[in-house]
LUMKEFI-500763 format. One line per 3 residues: number of its first residue (from 1); for each residue x, y, z of N, C-alpha, C. Coordinates in Angstrom, 2 decimals, padded with zeros to 5 digits. Layout:
BEGIN
NUM) X:Y:Z:X:Y:Z:X:Y:Z ~ ...
//
This chain:
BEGIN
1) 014.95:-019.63:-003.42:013.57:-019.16:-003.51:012.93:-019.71:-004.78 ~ 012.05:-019.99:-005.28:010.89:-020.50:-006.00:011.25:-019.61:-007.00 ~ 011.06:-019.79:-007.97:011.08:-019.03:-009.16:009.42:-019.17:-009.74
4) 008.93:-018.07:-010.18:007.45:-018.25:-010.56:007.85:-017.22:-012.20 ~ 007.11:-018.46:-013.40:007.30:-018.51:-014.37:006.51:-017.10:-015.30 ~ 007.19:-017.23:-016.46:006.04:-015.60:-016.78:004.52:-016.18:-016.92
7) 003.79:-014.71:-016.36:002.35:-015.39:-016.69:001.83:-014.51:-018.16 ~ 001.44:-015.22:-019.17:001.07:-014.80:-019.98:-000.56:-014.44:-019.96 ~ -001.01:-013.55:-019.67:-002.43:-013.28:-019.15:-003.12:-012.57:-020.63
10) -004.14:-013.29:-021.28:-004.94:-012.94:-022.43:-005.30:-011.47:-022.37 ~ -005.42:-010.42:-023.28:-005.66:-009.32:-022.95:-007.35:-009.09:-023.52 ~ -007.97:-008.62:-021.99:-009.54:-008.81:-022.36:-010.01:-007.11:-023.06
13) -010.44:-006.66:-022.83:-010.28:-004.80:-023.41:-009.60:-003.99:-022.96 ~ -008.79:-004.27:-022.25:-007.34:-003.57:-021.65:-006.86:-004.84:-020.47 ~ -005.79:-004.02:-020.18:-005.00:-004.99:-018.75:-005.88:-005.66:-017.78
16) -005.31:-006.70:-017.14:-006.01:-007.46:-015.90:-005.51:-006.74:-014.83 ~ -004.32:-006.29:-014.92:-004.01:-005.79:-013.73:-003.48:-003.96:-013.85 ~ -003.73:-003.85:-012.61:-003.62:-002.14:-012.44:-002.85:-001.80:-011.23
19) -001.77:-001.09:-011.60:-000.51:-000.86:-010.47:-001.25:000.54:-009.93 ~ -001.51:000.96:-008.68:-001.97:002.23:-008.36:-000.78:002.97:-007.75 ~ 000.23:003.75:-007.83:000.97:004.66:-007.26:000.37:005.88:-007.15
22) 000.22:006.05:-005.09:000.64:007.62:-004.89:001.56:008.23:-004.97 ~ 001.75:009.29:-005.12:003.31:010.45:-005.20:002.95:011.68:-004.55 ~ 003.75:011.91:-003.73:004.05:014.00:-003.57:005.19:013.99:-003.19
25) 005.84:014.68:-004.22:007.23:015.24:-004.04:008.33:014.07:-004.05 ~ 008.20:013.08:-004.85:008.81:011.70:-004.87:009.77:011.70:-006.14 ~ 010.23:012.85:-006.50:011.20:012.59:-007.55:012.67:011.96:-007.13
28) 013.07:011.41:-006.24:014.30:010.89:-006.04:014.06:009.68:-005.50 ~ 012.88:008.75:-005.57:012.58:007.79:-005.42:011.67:007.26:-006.88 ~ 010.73:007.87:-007.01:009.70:007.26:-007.94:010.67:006.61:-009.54
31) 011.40:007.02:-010.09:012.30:006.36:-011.10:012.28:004.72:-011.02 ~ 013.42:004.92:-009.47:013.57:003.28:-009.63:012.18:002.44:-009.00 ~ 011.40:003.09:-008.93:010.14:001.94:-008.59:009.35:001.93:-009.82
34) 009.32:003.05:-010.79:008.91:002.88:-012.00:009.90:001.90:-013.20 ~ 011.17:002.26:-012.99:011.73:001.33:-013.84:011.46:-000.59:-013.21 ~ 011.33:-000.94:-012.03:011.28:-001.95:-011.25:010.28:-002.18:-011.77
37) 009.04:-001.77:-012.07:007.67:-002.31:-012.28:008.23:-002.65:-013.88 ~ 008.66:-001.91:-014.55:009.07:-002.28:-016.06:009.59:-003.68:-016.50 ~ 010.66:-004.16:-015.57:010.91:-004.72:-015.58:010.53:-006.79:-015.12
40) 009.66:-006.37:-014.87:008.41:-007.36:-014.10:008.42:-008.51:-015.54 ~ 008.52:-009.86:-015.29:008.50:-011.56:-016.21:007.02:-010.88:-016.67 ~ 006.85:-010.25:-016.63:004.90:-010.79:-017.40:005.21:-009.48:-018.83
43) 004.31:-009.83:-019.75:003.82:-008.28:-021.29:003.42:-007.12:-020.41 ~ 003.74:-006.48:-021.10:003.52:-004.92:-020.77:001.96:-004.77:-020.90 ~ 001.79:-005.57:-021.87:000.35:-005.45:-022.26:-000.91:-005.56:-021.29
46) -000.31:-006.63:-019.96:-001.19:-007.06:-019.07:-001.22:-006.44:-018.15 ~ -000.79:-005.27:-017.82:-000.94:-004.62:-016.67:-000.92:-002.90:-016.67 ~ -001.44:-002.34:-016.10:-001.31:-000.83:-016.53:-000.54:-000.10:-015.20
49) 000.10:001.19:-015.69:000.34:001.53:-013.82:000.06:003.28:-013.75 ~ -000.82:003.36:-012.74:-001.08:004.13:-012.65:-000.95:005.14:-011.85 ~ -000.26:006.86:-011.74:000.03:007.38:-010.57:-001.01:008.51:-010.32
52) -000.81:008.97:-009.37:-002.08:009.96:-008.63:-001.06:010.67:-007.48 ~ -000.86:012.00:-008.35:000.01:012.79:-008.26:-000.75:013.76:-007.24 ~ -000.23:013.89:-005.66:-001.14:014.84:-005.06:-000.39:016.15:-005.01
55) -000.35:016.55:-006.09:000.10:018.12:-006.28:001.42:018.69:-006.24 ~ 002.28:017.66:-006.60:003.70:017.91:-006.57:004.22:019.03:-007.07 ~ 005.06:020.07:-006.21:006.25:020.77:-006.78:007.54:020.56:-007.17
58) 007.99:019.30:-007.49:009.03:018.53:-008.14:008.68:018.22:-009.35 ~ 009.92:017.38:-009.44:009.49:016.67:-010.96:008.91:015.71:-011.04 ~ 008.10:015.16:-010.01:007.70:013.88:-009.69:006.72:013.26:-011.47
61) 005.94:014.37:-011.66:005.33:014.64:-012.48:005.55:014.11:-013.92 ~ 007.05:014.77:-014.27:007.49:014.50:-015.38:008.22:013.48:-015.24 ~ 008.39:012.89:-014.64:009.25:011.35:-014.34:008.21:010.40:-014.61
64) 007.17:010.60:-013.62:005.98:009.55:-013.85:005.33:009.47:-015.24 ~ 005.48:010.68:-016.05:004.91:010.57:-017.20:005.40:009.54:-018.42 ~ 006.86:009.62:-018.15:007.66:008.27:-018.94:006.98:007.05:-018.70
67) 006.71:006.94:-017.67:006.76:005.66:-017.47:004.99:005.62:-017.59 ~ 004.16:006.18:-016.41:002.86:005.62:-016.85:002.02:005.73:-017.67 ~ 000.72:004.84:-017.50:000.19:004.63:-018.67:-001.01:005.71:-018.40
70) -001.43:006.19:-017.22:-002.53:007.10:-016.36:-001.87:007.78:-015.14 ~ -001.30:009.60:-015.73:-001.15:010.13:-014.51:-001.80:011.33:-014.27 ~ -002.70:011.03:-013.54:-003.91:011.70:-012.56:-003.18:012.80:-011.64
73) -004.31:013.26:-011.25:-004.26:014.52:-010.58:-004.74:014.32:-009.13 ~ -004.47:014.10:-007.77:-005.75:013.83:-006.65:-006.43:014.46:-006.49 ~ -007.63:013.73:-006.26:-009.11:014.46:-006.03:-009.36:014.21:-004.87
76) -009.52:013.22:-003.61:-010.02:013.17:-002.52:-008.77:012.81:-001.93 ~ -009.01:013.62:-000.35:-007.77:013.95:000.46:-007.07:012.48:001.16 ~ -005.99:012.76:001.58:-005.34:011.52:001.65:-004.65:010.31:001.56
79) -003.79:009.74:001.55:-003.33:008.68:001.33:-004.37:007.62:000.51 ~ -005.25:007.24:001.50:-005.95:006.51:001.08:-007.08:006.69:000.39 ~ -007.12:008.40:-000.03:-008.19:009.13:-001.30:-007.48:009.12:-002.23
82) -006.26:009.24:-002.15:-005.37:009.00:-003.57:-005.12:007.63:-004.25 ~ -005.51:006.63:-003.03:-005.23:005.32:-003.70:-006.59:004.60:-004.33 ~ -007.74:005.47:-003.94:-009.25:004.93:-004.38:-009.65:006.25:-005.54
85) -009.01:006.97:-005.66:-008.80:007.66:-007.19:-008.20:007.00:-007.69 ~ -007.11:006.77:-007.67:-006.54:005.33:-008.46:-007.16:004.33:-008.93 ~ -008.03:003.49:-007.98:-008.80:002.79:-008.45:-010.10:002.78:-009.10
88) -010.80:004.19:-009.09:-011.77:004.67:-009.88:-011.43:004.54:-011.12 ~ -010.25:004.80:-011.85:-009.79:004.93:-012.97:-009.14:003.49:-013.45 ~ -009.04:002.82:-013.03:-008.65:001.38:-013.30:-009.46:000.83:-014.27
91) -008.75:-000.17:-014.92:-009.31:-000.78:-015.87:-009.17:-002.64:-015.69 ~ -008.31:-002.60:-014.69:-007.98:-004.20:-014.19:-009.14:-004.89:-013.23 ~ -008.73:-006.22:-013.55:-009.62:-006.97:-012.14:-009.00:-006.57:-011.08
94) -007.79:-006.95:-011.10:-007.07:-006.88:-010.32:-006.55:-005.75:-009.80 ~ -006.59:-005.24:-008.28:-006.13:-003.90:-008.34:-005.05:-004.19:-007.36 ~ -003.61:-003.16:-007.48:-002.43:-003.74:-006.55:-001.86:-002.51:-006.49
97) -002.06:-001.99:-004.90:-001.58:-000.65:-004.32:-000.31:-000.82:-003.73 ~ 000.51:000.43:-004.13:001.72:000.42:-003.47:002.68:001.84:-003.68 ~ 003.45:002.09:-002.97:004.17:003.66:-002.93:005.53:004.04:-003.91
100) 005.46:004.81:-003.80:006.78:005.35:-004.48:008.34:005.24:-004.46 ~ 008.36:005.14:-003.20:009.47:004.77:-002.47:010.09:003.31:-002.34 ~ 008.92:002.03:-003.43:009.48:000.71:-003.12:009.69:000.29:-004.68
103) 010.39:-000.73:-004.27:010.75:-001.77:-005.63:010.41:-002.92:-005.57 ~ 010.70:-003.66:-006.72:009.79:-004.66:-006.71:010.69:-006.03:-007.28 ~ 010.17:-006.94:-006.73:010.82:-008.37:-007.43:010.47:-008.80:-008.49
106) 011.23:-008.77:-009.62:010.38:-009.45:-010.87:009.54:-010.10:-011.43 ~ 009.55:-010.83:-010.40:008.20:-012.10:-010.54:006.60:-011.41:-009.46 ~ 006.96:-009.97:-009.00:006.14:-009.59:-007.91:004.43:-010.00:-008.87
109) 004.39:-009.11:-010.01:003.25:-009.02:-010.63:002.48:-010.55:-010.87 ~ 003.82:-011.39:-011.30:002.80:-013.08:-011.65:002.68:-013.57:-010.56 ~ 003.50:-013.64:-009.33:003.16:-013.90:-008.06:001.39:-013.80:-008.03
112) 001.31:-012.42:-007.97:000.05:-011.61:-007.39:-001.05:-012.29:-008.56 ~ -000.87:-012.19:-010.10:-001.53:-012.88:-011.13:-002.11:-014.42:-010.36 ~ -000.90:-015.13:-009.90:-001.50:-016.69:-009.73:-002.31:-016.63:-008.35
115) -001.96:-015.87:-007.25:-003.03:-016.16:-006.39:-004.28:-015.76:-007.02 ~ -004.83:-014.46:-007.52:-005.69:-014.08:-007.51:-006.39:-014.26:-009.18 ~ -005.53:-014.31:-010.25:-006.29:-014.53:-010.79:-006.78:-015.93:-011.20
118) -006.02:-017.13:-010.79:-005.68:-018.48:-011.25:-006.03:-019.28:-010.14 ~ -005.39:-018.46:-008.83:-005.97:-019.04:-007.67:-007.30:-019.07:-007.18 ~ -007.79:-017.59:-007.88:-008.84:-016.95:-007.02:-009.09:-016.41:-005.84
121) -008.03:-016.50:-005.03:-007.91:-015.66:-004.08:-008.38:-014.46:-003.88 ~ -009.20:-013.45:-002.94:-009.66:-011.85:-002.85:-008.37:-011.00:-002.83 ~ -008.01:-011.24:-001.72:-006.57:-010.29:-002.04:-005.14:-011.10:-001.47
124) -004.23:-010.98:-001.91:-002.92:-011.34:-001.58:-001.77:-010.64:-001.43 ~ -000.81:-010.41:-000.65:000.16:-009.93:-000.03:001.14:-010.84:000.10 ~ 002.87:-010.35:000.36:004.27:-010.83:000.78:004.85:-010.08:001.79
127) 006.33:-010.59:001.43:007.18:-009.88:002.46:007.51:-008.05:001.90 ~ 007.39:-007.54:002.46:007.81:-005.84:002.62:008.79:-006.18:003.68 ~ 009.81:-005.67:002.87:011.33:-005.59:003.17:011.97:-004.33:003.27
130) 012.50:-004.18:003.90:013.18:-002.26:003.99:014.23:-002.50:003.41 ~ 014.66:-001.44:002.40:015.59:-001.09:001.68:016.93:-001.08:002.20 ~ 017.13:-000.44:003.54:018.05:-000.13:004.11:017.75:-000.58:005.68
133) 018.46:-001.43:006.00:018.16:-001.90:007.07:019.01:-001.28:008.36 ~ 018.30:-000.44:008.96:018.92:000.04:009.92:018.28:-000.86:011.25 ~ 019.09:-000.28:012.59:018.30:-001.14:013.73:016.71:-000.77:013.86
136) 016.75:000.25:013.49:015.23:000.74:013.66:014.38:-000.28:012.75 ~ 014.86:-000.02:011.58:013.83:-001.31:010.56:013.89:-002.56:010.77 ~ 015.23:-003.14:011.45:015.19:-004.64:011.56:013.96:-004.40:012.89
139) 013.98:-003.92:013.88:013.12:-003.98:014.87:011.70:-004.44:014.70 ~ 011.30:-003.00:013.55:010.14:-003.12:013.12:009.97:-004.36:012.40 ~ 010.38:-004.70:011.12:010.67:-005.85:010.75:010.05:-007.23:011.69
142) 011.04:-007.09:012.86:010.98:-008.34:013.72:009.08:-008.19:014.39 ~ 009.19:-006.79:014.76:007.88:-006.44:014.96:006.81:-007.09:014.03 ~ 006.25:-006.83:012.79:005.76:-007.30:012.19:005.51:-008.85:011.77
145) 006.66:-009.22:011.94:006.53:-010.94:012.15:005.71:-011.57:012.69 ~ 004.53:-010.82:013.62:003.58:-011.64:014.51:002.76:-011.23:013.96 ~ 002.29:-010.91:012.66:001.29:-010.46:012.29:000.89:-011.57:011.23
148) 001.75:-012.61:011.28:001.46:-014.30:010.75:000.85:-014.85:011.48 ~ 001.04:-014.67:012.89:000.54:-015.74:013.70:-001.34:-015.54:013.26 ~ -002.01:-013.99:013.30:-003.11:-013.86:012.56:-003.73:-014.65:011.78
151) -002.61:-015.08:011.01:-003.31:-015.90:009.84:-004.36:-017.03:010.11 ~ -003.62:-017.55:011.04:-004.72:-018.96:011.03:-006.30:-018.38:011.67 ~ -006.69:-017.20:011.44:-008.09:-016.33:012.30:-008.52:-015.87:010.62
154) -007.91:-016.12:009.88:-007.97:-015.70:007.93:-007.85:-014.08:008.58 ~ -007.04:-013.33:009.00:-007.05:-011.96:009.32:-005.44:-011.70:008.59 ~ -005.58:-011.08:007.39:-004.05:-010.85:007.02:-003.69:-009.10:007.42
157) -002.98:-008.52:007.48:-002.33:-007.44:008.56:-001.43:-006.63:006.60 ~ -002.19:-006.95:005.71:-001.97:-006.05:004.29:-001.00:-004.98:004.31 ~ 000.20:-004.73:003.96:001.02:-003.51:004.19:001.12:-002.57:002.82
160) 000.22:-001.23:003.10:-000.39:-000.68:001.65:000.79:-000.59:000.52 ~ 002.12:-000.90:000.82:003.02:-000.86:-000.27:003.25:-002.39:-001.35 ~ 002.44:-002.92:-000.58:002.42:-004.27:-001.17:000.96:-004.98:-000.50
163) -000.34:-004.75:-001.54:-001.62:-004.79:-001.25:-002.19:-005.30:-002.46 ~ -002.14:-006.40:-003.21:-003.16:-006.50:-004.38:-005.14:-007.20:-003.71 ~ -005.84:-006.93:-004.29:-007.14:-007.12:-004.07:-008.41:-007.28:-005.48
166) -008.84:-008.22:-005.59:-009.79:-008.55:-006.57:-010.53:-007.13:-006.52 ~ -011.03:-006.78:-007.60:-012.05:-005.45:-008.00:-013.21:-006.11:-007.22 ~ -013.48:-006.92:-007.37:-015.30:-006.76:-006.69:-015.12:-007.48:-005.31
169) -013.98:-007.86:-004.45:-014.10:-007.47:-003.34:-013.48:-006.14:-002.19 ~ -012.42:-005.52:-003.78:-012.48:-004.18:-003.41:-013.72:-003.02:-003.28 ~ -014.68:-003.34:-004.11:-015.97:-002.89:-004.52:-017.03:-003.11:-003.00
172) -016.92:-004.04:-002.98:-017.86:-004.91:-001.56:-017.10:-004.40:-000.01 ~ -016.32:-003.65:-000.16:-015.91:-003.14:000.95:-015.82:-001.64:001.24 ~ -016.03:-000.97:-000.26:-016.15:000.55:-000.64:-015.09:000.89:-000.85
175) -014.01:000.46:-000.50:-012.43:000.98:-000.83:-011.90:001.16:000.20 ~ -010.35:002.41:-000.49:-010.23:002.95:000.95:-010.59:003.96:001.54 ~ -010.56:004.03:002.44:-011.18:005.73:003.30:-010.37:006.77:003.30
178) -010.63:007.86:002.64:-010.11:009.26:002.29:-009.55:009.51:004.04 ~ -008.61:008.58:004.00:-007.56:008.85:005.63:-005.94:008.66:004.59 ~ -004.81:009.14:006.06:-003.54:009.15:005.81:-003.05:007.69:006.57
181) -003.37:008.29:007.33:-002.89:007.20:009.27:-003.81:005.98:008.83 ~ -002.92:004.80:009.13:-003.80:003.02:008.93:-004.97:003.14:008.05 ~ -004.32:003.72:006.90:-005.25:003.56:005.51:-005.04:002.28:005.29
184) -003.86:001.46:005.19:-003.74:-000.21:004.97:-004.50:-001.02:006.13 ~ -004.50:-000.55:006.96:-005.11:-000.80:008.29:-006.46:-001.03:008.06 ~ -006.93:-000.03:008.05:-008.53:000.09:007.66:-008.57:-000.69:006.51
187) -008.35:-000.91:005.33:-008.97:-001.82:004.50:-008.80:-003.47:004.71 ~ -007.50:-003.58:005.68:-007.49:-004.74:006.05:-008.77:-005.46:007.03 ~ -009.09:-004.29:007.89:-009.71:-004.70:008.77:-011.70:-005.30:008.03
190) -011.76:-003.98:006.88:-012.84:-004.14:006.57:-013.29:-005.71:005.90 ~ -011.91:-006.13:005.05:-011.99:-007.23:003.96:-012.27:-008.50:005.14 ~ -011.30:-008.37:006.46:-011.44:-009.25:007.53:-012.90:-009.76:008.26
193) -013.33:-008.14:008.79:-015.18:-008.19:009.37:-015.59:-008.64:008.40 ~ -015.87:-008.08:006.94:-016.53:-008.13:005.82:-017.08:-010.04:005.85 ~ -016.08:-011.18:005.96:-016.25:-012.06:005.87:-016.65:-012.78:004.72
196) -015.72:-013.88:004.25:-016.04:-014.52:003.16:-015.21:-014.40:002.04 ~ -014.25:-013.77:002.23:-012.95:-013.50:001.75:-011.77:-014.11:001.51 ~ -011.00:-014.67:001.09:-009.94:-015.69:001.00:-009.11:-015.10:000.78
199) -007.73:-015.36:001.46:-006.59:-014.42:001.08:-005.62:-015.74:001.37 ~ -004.30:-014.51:000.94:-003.11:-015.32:000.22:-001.87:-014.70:000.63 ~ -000.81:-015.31:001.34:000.39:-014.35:002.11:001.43:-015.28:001.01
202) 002.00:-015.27:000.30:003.50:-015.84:-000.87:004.04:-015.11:-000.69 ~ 004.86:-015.53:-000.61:006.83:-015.26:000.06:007.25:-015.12:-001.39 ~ 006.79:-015.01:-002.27:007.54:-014.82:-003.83:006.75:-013.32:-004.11
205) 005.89:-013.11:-003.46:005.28:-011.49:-003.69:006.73:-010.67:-002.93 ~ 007.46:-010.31:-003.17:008.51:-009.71:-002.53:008.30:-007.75:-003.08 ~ 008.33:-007.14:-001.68:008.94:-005.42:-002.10:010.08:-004.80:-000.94
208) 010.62:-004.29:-001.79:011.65:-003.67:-001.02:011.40:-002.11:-000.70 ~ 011.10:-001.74:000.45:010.67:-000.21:000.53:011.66:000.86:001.67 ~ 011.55:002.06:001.40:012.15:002.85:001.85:011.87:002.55:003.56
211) 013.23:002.68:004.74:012.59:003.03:006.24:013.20:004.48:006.62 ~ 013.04:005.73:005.51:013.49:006.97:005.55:012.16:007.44:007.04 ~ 011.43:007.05:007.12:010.47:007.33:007.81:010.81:006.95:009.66
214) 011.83:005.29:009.30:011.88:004.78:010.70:013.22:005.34:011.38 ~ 013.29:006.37:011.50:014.75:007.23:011.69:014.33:007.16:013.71 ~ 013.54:007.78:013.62:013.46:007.99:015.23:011.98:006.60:015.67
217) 012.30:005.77:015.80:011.49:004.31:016.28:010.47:004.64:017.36 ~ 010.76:006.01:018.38:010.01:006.44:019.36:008.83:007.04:018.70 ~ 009.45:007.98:017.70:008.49:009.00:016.84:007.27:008.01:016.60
220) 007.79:007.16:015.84:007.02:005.93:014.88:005.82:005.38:015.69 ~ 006.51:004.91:016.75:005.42:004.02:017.57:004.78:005.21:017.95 ~ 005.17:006.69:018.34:004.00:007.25:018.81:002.55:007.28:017.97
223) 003.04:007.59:016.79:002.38:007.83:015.70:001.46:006.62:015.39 ~ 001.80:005.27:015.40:001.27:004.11:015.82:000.05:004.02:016.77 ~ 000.59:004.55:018.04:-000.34:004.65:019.34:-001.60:005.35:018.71
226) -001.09:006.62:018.38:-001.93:008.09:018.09:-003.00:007.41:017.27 ~ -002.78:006.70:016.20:-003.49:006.33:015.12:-004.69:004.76:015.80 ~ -004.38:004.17:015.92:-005.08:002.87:016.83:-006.07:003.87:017.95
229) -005.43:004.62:018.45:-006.30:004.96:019.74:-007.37:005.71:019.07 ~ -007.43:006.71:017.85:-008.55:007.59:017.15:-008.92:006.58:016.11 ~ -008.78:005.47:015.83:-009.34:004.66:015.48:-010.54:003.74:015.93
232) -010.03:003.40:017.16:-010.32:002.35:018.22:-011.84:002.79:018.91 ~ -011.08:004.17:019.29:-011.53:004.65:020.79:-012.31:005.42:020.17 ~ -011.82:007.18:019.69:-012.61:008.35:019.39:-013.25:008.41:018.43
235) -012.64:006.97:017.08:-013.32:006.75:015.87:-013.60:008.19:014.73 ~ -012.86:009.30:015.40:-012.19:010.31:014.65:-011.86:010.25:013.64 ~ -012.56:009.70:012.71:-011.45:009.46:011.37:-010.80:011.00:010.75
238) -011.10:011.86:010.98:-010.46:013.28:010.52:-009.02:013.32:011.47 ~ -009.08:012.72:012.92:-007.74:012.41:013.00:-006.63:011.79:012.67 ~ -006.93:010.65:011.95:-006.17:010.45:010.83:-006.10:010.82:009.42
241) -006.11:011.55:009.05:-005.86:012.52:008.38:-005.41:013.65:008.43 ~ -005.39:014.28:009.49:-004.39:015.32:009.61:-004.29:014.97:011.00 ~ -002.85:014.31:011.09:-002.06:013.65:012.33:-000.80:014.66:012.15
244) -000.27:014.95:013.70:000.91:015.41:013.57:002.33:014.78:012.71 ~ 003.43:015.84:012.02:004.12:015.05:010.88:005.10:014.31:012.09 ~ 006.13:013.52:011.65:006.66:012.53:012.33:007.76:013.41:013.11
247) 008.24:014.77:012.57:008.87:015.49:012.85:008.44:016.33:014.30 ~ 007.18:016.16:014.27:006.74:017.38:015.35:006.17:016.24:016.78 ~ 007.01:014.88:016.22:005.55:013.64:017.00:006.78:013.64:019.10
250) 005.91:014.12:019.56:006.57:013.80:020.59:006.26:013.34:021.58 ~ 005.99:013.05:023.30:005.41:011.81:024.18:004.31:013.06:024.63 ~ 004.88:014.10:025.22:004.15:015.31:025.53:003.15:015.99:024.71
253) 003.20:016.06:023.35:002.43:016.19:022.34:001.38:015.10:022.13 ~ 001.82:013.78:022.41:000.62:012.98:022.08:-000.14:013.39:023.32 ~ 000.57:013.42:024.57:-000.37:013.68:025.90:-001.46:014.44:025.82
256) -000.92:015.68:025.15:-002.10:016.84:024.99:-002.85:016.41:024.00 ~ -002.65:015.85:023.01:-003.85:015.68:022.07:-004.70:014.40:022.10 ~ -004.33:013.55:023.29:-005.48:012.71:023.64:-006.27:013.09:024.24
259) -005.78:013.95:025.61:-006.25:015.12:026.30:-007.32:015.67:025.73 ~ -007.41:016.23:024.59:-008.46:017.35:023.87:-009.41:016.35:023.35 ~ -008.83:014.71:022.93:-009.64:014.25:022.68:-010.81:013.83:023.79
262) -010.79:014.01:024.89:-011.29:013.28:025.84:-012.23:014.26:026.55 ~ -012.07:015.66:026.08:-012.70:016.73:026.43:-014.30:017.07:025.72
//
């Protein structure tokens, strides 16, 4: 693999770049994705990281405090209200969203530095890799692979654990939408319509993330379906946001609640 060199990035009145972490209840993950970002080829100086703590009863709290440089409180609901509180508070051009649960390749940050700040690129993305590769994740995995073929339409398919984006075409799109369900989704789609955008897929942007989630692959895709179709169709956005948990997701359950939608 390519080795990408440290980037020494001038410090203008604070950092160029701004790490946004959500958290709830992430104390047995958030450590090693905080020590992983520490460890990143570029100065400490050039980048800030920031978490947006949605109300944890763990220690998530006091873990994150070692390490970041801004840890917030959430104010607007959601996945993707916690990650545009994040970015309210930023101080970077550069803004680069991602979860608790992943780690990072050393070179992830100058990767993301040379497309966007050297390249100029709007936003740029890599490979998201599962931690633990079970059949369920290689699946998905393999799944996701066609979301290259996109590329040549300039439509990149952004996976919010590994998402960096220029500030003022994060700005020009409004952010993300105070949703849970295809919060990466939705901002992908907007930067895509939006038009005029240049993006950047490097295979040296590397994260490694948790598939604690891809346990039952049926669950998953329902939850998949559920989310695209109140997207698509009912344009519900309050249904994504409070979507059934993955635990309660079943074929009969989605039945009825398309059902009500259709009523």
């Amino acid at each position: 693999m390519t080795q990408i060199d440290p980037v020494d990035l001038p410090l203008r009145d604070g950092p160029s770049i701004s790490v946004i972490i959500p958290a709830l209840n992430e104390e047995e993950t958030i450590k090693s994705c905080l020590d992983s970002l520490s460890e990143q080829n570029m100065g400490r100086d050039a980048y800030e990281i920031i978490v947006v703590d949605g109300n944890s009863s763990d220690n998530t709290c006091d873990i994150a405090a070692a390490y970041a440089d801004k840890l917030i409180l959430q104010n607007r609901p959601g996945i993707g209200g916690a990650r545009r509180d994040g970015a309210d508070l930023a101080d970077g051009h550069v803004l680069v969203f991602t979860d608790a649960d992943t780690r990072y390749n050393p070179q992830w940050l100058s990767a993301i530095a040379q497309s966007i700040l050297m390249q100029k690129y709007d936003a740029s993305t890599g490979p998201t890799i599962f931690s633990e590769m079970t059949l369920q994740a290689m699946l998905l995995q393999l799944w996701r692979m066609q979301y290259h073929l996109f590329h040549i339409f300039n439509y990149y398919r952004i996976i919010g654990s590994n998402m960096a984006v220029s500030r003022d075409a994060y700005e020009r799109v409004s952010g993300h939408r105070a949703i849970s369900l295809l919060e990466d989704y939705d901002l992908s789609m907007r930067l895509f319509l939006n038009g005029g955008f240049r993006f950047h897929y490097d295979p040296r942007q590397i994260v490694y993330t948790s598939s604690r989630r891809m346990q039952n692959l049926l669950t998953y895709t329902l939850i998949f379906l559920y989310g695209h179709y109140h997207y698509h169709i009912t344009r519900d956005y309050n249904r994504l946001l409070q979507y059934p948990k993955f635990s309660e997701m079943r074929l009969a359950s989605m039945m009825a609640m398309l059902g009500e939608a259709e009523e």
